[in-house]
C-alpha positions in Angstrom: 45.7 18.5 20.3 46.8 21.5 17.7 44.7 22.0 14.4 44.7 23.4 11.6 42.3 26.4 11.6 40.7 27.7 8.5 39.4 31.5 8.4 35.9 32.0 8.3 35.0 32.7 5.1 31.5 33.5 5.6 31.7 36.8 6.4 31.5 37.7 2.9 29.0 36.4 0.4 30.9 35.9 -2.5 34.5 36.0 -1.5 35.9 33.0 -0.4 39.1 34.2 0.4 37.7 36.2 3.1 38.8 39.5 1.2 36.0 42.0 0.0 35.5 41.9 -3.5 33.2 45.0 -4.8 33.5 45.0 -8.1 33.3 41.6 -8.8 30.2 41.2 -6.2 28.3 43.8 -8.4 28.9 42.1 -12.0 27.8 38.8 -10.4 24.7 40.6 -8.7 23.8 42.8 -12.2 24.3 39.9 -14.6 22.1 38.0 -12.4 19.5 40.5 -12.3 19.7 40.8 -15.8 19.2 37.2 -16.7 16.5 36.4 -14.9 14.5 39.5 -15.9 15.6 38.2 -19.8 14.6 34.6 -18.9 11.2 35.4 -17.2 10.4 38.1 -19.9 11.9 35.8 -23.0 10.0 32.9 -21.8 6.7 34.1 -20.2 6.0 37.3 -22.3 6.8 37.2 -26.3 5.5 40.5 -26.3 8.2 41.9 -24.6 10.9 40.7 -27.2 12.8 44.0 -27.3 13.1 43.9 -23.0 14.7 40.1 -23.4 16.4 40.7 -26.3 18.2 43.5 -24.9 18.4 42.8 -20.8 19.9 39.4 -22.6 23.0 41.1 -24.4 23.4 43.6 -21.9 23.3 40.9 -19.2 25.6 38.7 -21.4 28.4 41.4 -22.1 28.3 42.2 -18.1 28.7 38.4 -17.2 31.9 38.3 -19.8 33.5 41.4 -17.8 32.6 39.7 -14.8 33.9 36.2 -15.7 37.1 37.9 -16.8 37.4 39.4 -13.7 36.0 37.2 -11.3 38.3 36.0 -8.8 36.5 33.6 -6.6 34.5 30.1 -7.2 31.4 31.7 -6.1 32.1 35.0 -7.9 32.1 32.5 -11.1 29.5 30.0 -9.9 26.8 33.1 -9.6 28.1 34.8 -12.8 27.7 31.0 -14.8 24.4 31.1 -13.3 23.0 34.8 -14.7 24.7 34.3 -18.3 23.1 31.4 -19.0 19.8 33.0 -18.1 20.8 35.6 -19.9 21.9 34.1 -23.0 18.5 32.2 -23.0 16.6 35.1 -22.5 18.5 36.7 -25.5 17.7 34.0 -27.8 14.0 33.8 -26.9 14.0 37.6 -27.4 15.6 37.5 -30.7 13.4 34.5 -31.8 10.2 36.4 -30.8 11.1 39.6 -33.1 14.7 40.7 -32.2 16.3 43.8 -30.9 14.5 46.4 -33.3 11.6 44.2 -33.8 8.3 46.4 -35.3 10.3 49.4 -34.0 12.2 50.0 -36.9 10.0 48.9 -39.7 9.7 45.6 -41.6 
């Protein structure tokens, strides 16, 4: 009996088309990176506000290019996943004293 046969997709991580995907691997891998060091940082450590504060943006402007570009589901799904770590991170950061917080003056 003949069936279909699907390709084995789980040779790469991220790429569910079975086609490499570099770029897009690395934005996903950076912006999650970056949120979870804003997340832990924003929510364990207020004295860290400027590290949350700014791995948040940087973390949130890398998971927009990536998003943009993103070609795969689990490009996206992993990308989702670090910007909204990210984004929390960035708003504990700025909540606790900002991106030039005590470093600039008051």
């Amino acid at each position: 009996m003949a069936q279909a046969m699907r390709p084995n997709s789980s040779r790469h991580l991220f790429a569910s088309d079975g086609k490499p995907h570099p770029l897009q691997d690395s934005l996903a891998a950076v912006t999650l990176v970056l949120g979870l060091l804003a997340f832990v940082t924003g929510v364990a450590f207020h004295s860290l506000h400027l590290l949350s504060s700014w791995t948040g943006l940087v973390g949130i402007l890398t998971g927009a290019y990536g998003m943009f570009i993103s070609i795969t589901t689990r490009e996206r799904f992993v990308v989702i996943i670090g910007l909204g770590a990210a984004a929390v991170g960035f708003f504990l950061g700025m909540a606790h004293g900002g991106l030039f917080g005590g470093v600039l003056g008051d």
